[in-house]
C-alpha positions as CSV (number, residue, x, y, z in Angstrom):
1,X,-108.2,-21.0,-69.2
2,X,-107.5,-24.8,-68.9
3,X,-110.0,-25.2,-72.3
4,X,-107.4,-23.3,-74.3
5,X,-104.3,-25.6,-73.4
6,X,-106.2,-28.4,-73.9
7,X,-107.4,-26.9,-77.6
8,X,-103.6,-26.0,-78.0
9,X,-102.4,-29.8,-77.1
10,X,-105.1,-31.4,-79.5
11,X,-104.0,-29.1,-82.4
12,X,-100.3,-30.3,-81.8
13,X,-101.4,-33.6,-81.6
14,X,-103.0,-33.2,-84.9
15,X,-100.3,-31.7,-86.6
16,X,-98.4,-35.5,-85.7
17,X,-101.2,-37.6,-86.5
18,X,-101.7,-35.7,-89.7
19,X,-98.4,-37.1,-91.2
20,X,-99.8,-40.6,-90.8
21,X,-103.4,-40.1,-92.1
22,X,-102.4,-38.3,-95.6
23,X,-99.8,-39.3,-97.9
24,X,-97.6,-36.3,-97.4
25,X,-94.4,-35.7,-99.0
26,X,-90.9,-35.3,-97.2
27,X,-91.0,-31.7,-97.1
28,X,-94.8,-32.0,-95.9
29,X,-94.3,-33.8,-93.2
30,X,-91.4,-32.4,-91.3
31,X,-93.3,-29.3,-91.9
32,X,-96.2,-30.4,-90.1
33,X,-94.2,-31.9,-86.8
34,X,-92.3,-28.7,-86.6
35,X,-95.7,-27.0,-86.7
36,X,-97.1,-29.7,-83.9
37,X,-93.9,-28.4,-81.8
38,X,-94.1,-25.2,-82.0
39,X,-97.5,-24.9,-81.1
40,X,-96.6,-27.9,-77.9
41,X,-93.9,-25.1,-76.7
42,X,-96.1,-22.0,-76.8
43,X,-99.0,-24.0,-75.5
44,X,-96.3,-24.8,-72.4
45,X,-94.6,-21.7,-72.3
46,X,-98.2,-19.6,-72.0
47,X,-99.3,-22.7,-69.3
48,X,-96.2,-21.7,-67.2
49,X,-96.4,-18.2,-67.6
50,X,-99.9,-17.8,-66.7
51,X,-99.9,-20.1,-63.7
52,X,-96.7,-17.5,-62.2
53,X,-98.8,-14.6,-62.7
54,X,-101.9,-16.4,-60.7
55,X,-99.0,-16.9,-58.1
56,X,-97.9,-13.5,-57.4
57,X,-101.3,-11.9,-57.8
């Protein structure tokens, strides 16, 4: 379970450091960080509701 958040954090990451490695263009790169976020908060949001479930059952 913790494997797949970490998987999910690295791919963010990579969407950031991405930007830096390739010449992107404008439009390319605030593509990719709003990729990299959107994957951070679903990556958080499915941490937090799994570990609530674990809680109650």
């Amino acid at each position: 379970m913790k494997t797949r958040w970490i998987l999910n954090v690295l791919i963010s990451v990579w969407f950031f450091i991405f930007t830096f490695i390739y010449s992107l263009t404008n439009g390319e790169v605030w593509s990719s960080v709003i990729l990299g976020l959107i994957t951070m908060i679903f990556s958080l949001w499915n941490l937090e509701s799994n570990s609530e479930s674990k809680a109650v059952g």
